[in-house]
ROLUMLUM-308370 format. One record per residue (C-alpha): residue number from 1; residue in one letter; x, y, z. Coordinates in nm, 3 decimals, padded with zeros to 5 digits. Example, Ala and Ser with C-alpha at 12.3 -4.5 7.8 and 13.67 -1.06 7.14 Angstrom:
<sites>
+------+------+---------+---------+---------+
! resi ! resn !      xx !      yy !      zz !
+------+------+---------+---------+---------+
!    1 !    A !  01.230 ! -00.450 !  00.780 !
!    2 !    S !  01.367 ! -00.106 !  00.714 !
+------+------+---------+---------+---------+
</sites>
This chain:
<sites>
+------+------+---------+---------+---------+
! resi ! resn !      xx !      yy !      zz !
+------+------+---------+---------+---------+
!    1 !    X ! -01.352 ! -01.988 !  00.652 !
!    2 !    X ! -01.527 ! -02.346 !  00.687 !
!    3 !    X ! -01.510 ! -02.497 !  00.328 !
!    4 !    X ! -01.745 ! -02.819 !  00.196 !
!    5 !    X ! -01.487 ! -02.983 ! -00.093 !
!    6 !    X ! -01.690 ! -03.172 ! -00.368 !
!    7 !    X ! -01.524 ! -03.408 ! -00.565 !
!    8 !    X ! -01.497 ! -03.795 ! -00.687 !
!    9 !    X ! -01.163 ! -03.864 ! -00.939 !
!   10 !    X ! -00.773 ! -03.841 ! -00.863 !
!   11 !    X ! -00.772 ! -03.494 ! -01.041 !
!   12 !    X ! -00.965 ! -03.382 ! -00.736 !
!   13 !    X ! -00.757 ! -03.531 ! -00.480 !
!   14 !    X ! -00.467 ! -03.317 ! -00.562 !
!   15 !    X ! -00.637 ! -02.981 ! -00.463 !
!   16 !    X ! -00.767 ! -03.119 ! -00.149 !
!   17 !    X ! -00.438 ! -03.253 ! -00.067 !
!   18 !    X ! -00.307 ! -02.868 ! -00.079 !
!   19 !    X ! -00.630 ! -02.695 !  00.075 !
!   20 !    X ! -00.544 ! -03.015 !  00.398 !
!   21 !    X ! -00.156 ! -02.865 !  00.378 !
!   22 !    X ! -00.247 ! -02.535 !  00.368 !
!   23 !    X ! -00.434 ! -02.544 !  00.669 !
!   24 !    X ! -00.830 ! -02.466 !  00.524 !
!   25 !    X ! -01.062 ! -02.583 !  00.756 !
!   26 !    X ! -01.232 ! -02.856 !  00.544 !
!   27 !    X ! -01.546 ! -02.932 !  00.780 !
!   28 !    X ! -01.681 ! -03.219 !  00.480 !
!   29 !    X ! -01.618 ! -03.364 !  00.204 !
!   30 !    X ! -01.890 ! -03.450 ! -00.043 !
!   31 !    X ! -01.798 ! -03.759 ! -00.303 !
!   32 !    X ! -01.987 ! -04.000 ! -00.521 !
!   33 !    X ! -02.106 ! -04.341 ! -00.392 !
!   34 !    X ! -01.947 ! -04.663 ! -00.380 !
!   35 !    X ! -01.983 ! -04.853 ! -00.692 !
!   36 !    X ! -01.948 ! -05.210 ! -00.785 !
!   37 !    X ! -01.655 ! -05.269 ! -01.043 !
!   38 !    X ! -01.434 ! -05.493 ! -01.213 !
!   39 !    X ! -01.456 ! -05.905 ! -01.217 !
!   40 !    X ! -01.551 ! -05.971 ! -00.865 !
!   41 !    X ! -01.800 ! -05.665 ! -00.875 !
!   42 !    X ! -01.676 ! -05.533 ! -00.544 !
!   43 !    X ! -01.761 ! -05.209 ! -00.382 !
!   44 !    X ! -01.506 ! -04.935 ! -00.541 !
!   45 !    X ! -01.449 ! -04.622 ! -00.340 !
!   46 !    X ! -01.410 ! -04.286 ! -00.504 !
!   47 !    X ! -01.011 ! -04.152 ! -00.535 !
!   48 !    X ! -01.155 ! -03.872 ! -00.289 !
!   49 !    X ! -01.344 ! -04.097 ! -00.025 !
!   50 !    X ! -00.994 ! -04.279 ! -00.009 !
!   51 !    X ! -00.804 ! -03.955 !  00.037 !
!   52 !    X ! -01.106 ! -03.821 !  00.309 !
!   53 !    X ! -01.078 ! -04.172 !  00.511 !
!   54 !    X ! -00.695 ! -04.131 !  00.547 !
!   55 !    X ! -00.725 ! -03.783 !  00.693 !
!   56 !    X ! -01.025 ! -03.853 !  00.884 !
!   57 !    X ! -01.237 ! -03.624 !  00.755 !
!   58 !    X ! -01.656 ! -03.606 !  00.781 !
!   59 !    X ! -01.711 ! -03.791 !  00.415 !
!   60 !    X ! -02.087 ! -03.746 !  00.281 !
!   61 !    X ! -02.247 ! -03.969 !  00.011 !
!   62 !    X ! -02.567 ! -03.842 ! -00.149 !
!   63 !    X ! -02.736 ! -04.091 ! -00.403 !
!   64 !    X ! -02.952 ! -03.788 ! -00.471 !
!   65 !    X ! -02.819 ! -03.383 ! -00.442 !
!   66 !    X ! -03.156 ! -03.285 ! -00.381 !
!   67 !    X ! -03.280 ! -03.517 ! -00.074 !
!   68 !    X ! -03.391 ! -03.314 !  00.209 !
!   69 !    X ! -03.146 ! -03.528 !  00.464 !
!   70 !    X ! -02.858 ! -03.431 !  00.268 !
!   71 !    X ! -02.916 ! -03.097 !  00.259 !
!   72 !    X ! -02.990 ! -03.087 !  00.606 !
!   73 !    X ! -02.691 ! -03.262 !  00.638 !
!   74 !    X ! -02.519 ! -02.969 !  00.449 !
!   75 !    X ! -02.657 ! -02.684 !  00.622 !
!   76 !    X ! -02.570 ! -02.834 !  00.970 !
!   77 !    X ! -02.199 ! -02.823 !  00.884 !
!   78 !    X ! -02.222 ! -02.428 !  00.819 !
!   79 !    X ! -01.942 ! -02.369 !  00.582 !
!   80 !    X ! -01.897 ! -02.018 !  00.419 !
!   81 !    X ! -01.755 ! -02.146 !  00.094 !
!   82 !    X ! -01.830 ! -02.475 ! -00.112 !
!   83 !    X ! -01.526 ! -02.564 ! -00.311 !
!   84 !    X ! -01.602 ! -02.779 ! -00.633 !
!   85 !    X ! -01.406 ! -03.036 ! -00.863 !
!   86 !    X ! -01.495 ! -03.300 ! -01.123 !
!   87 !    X ! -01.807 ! -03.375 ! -00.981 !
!   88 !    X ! -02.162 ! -03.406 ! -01.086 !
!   89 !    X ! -02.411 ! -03.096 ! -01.153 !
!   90 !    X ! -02.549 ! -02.920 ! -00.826 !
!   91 !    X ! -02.886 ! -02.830 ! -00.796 !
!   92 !    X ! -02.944 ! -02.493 ! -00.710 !
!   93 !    X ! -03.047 ! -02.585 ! -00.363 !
!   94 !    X ! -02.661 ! -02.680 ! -00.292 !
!   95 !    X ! -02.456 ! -02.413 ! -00.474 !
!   96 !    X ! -02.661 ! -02.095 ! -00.358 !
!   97 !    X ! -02.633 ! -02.219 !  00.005 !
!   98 !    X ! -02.298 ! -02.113 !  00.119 !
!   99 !    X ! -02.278 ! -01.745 !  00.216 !
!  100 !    X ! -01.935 ! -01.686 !  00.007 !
!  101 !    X ! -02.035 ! -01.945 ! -00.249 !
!  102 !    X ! -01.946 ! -02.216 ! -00.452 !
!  103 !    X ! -01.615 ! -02.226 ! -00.718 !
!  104 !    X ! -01.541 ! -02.444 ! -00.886 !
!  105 !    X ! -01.191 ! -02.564 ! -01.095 !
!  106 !    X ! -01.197 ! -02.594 ! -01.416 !
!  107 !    X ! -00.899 ! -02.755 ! -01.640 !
!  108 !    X ! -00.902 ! -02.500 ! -01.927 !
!  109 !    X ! -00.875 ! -02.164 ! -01.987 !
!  110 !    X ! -01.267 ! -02.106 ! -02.008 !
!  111 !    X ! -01.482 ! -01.946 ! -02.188 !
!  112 !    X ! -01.306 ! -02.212 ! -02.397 !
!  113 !    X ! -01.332 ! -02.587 ! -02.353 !
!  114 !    X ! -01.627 ! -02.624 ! -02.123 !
!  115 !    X ! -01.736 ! -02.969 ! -02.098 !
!  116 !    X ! -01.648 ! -03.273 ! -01.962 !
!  117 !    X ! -01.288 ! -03.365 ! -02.108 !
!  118 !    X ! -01.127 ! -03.057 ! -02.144 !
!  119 !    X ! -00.780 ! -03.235 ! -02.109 !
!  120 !    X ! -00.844 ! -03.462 ! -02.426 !
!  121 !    X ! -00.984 ! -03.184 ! -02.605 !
!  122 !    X ! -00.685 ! -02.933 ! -02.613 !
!  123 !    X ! -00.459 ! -03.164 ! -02.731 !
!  124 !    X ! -00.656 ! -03.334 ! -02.979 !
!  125 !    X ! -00.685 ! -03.037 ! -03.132 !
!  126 !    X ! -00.330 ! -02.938 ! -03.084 !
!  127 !    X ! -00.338 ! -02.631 ! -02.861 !
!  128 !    X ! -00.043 ! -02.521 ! -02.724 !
!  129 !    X ! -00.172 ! -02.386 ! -02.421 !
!  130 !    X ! -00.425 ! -02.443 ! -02.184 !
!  131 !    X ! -00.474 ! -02.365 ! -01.791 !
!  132 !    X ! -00.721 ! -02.398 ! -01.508 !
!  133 !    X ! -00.974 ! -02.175 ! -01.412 !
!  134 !    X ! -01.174 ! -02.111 ! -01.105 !
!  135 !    X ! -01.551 ! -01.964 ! -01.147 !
!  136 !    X ! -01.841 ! -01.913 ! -00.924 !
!  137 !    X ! -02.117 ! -02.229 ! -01.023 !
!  138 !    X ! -02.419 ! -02.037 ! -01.167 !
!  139 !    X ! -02.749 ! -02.253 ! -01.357 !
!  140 !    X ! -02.543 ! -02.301 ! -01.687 !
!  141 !    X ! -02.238 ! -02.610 ! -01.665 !
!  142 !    X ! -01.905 ! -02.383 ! -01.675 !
!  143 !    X ! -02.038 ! -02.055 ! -01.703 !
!  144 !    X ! -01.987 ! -01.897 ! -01.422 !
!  145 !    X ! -01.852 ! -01.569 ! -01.351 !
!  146 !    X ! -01.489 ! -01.585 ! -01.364 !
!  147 !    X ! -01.221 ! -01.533 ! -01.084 !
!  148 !    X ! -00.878 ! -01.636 ! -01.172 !
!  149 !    X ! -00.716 ! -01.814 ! -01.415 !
!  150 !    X ! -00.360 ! -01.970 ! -01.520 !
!  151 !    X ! -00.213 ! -02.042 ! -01.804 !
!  152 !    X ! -00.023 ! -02.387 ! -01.891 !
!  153 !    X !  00.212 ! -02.445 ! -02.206 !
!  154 !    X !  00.185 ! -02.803 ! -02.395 !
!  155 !    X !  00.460 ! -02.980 ! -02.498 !
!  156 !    X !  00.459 ! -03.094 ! -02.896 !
!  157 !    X !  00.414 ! -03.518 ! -02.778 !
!  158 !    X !  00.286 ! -03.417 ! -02.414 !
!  159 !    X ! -00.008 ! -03.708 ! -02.354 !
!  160 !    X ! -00.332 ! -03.660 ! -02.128 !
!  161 !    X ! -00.205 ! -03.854 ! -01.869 !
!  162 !    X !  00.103 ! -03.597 ! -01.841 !
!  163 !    X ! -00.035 ! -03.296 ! -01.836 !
!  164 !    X ! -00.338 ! -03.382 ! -01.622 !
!  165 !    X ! -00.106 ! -03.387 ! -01.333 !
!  166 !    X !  00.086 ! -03.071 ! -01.429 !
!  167 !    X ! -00.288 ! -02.916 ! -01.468 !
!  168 !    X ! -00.356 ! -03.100 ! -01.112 !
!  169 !    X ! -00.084 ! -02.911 ! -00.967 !
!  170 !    X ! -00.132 ! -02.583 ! -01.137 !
!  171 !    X ! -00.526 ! -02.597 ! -00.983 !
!  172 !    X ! -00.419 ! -02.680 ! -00.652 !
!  173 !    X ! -00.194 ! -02.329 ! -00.635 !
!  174 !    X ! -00.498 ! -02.162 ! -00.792 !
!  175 !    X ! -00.743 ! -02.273 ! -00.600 !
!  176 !    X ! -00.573 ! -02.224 ! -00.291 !
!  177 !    X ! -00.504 ! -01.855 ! -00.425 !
!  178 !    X ! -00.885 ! -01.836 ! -00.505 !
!  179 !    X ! -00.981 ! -01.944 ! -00.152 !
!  180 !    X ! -00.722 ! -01.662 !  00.002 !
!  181 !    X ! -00.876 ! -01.402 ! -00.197 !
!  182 !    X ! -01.247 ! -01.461 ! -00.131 !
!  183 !    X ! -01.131 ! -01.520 !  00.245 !
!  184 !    X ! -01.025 ! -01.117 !  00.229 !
!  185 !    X ! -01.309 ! -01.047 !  00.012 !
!  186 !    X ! -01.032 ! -00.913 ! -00.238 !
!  187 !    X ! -01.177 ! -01.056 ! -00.581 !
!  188 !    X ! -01.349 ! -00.897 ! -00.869 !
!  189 !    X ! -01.505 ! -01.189 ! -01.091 !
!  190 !    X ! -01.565 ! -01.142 ! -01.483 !
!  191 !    X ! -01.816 ! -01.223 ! -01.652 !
!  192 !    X ! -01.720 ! -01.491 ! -01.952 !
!  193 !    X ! -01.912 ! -01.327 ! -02.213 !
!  194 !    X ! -01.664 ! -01.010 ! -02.166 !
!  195 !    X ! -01.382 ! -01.266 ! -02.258 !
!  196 !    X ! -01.552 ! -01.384 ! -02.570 !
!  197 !    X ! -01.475 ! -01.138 ! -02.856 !
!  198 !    X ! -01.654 ! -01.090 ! -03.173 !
!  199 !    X ! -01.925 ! -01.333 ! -02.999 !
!  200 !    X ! -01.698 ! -01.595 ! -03.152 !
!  201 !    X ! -01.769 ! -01.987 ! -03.131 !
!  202 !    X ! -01.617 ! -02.136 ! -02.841 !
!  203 !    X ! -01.449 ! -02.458 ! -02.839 !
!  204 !    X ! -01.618 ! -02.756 ! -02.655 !
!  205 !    X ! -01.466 ! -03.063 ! -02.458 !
!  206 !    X ! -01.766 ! -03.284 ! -02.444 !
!  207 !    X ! -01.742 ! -03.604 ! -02.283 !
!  208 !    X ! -01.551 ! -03.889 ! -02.501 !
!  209 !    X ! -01.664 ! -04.258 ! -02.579 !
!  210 !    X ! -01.527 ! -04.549 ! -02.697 !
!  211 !    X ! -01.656 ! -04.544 ! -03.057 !
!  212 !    X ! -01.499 ! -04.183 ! -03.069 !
!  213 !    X ! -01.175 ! -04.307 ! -03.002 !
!  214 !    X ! -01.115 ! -04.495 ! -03.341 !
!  215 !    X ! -00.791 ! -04.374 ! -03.521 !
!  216 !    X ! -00.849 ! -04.180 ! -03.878 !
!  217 !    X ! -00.508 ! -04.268 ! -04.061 !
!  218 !    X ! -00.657 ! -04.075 ! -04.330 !
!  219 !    X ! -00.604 ! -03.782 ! -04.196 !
!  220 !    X ! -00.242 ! -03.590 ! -04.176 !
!  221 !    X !  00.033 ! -03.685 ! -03.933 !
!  222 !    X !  00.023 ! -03.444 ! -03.716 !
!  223 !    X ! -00.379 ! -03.463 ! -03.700 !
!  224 !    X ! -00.326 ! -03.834 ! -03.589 !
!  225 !    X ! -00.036 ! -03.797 ! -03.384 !
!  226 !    X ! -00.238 ! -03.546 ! -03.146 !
!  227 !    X ! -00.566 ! -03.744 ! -03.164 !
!  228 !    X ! -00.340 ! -04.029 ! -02.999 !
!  229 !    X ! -00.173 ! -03.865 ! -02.735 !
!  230 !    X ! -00.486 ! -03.637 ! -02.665 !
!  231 !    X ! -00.627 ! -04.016 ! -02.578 !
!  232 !    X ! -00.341 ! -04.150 ! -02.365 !
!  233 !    X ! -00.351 ! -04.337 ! -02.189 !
!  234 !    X ! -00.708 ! -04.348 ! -02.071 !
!  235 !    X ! -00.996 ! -04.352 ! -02.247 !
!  236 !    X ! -00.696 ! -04.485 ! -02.558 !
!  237 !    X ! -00.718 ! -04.411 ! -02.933 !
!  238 !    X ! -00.767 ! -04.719 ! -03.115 !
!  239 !    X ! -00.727 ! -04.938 ! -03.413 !
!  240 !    X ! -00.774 ! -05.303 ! -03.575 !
!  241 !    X ! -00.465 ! -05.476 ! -03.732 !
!  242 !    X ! -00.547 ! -05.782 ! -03.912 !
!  243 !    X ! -00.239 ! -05.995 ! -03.873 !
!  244 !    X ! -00.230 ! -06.225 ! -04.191 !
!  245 !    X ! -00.054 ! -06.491 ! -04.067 !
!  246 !    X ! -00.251 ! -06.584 ! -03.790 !
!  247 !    X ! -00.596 ! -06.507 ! -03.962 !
!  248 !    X ! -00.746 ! -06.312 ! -03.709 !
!  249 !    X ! -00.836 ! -05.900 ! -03.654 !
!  250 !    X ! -00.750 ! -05.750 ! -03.301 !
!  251 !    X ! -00.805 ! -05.417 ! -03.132 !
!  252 !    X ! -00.466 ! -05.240 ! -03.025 !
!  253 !    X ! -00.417 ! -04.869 ! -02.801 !
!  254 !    X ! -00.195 ! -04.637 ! -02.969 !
!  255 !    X ! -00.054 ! -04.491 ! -02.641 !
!  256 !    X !  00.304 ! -04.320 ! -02.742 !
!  257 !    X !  00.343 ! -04.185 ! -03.077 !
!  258 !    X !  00.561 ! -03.921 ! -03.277 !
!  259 !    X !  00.544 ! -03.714 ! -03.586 !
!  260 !    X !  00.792 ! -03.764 ! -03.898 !
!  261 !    X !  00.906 ! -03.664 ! -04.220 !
!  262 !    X !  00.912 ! -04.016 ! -04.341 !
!  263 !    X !  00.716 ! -04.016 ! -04.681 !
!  264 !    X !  00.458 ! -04.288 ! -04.779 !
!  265 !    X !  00.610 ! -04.592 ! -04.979 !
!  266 !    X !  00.343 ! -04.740 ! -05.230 !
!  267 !    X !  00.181 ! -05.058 ! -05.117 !
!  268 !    X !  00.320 ! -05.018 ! -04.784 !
!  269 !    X !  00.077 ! -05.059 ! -04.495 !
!  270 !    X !  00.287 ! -05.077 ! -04.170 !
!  271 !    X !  00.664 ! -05.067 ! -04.172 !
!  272 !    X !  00.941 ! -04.992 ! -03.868 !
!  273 !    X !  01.253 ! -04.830 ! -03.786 !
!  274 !    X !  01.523 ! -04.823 ! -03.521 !
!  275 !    X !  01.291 ! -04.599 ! -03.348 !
!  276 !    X !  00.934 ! -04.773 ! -03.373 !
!  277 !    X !  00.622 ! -04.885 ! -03.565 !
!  278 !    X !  00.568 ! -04.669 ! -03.867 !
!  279 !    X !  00.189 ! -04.623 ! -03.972 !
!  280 !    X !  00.094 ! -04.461 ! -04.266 !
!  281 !    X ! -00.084 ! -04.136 ! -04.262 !
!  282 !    X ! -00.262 ! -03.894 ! -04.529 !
!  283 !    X !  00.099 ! -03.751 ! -04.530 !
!  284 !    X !  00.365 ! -03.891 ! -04.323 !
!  285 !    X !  00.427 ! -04.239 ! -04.153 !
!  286 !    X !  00.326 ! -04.179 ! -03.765 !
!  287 !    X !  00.602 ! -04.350 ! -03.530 !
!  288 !    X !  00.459 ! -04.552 ! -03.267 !
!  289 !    X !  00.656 ! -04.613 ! -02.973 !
!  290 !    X !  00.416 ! -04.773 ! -02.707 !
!  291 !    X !  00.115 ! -04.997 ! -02.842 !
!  292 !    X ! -00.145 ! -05.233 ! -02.625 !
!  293 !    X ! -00.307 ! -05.517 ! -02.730 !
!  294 !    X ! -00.679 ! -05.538 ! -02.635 !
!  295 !    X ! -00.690 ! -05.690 ! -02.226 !
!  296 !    X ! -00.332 ! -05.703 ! -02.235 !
!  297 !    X ! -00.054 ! -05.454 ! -02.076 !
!  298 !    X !  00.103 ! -05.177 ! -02.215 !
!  299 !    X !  00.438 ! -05.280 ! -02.441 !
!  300 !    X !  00.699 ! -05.106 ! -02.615 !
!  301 !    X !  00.760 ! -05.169 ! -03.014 !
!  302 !    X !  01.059 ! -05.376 ! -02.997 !
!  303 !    X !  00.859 ! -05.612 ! -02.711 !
!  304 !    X !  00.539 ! -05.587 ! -02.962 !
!  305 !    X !  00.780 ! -05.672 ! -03.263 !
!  306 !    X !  00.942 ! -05.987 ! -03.140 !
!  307 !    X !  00.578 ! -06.154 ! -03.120 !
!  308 !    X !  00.441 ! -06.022 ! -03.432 !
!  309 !    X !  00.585 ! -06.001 ! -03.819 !
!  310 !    X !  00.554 ! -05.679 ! -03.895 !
!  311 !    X !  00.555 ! -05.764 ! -04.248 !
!  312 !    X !  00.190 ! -05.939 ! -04.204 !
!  313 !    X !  00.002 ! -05.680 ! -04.046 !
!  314 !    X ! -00.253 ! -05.473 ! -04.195 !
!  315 !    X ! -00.485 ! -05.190 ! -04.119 !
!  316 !    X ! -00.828 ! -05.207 ! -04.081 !
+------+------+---------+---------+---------+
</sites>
């Protein structure tokens, strides 16, 4: 078959990489446009575009889905099967114009987790599993009609960052599996309402923003300890410390963190340990083993504790 691949972040560079090995005749690639970023505000090419350049592969860049050049564009490259992930919404124009379709990858076991950051999402809420899914694209984001899926375990301190690649990986195999099957017209897709029993609520990834990343030390340990690492390392759960001494309030990333038994001491705000920062919870002190001051790099405690008295700090 002649496959379009749609995609724009890292996450979709490893399943092209394996439908390239594999030997899938990829006859375009469809990614976003280049985009001015950081100081200089220079032109930034898409994780995907880079990946399409080095194999020298036709590379489209619509501004708009729905242009008539682009989807002439489209058409002319007659591909049986439009392969989708992490890009934008496709107008119905696009997805209904392959004759074998267009599936996408998901990173979660749907029905549950549709949205945009299911990754964050199951391990904020301390899941421990997720998967990747592939699905035909209908009107509705993530609805589609089912064709495989695999499961994933979490580890108890696993971070996004981690198991974004090991659900990278696991999409790649299924996606490549996917492709195999619809080349042999060997699949039988589900719906995703017969997977959701007692017409229970689902669970939702929507997309995450920068106010939402503020740390609750209210809350239990655990509660706190997977809101950080369900953040890590990018977008980052945060926090203020005022630091007494030097009169002033900055932001810091809580990037590596662990659970403990350690109970609360009265009038205690942040202490430490052989092993890291201790921050007090609703219940336990959280141990904090990597921490990043705001425009600064990633340290360890014992770097972030020679600079700063521990003693001084204080939670905001």
């Amino acid at each position: 078959m002649k496959v379009v691949f749609m995609g724009t972040p890292f996450f979709a560079v490893g399943i092209l990489d394996k439908l390239i090995r594999e030997g899938v005749d990829v006859v375009g690639v469809v990614t976003s446009v280049d985009k001015k970023a950081g100081r200089g505000l220079k032109l930034r090419e898409s994780d995907v575009k880079k990946y399409a350049k080095e194999k020298e592969l036709n590379i489209l860049q619509p501004e708009n889905l729905k242009e008539e050049s682009f989807l002439n564009d489209l058409k002319k490259l007659n591909a049986d099967l439009f392969i989708v992930v992490a890009f934008r919404m496709l107008p119905e124009a696009v997805w209904k114009m392959p004759p074998k379709g267009t599936v996408n990858l998901h990173a979660s076991l749907l029905p549950d987790y549709r949205g945009a950051a299911p990754i964050n999402w199951v391990l904020i809420n301390g899941e421990y599993k997720t998967g990747v899914t592939t699905f035909f694209i209908e009107k509705e984001i993530d609805t589609g009609n089912i064709i495989e899926r695999k499961e994933v375990e979490i580890g108890e301190n696993e971070i996004a960052g981690e198991l974004h690649d090991r659900l990278m990986q696991a999409g790649a195999d299924l996606m490549y599996s996917t492709y195999l099957k619809i080349e042999k017209d060997d699949i039988q897709p589900i719906s995703q309402e017969e997977l959701i029993k007692d017409k229970r609520e689902l669970k939702k990834a929507p997309k995450i923003f920068k106010k939402d990343c503020k740390i609750n030390f209210s809350k239990p340990v655990e509660q706190v300890h997977n809101f950080c690492r369900g953040l890590s390392p990018y977008p980052g759960a945060w926090c203020s410390l005022y630091h007494k001494g030097k009169d002033k309030e900055l932001i810091y990333k809580i990037l590596k963190t662990e659970k403990t038994s350690i109970p609360i001491l009265d009038g205690k705000q942040i202490d430490v340990d052989d092993k890291g920062l201790l921050f007090p919870t609703a219940d336990f002190y959280l141990r904090v083993l990597d921490i990043q001051p705001e425009g600064k790099r990633k340290m360890s405690f014992k770097e972030f504790i020679a600079g700063n008295q521990v003693s001084a700090l204080k939670l905001r």
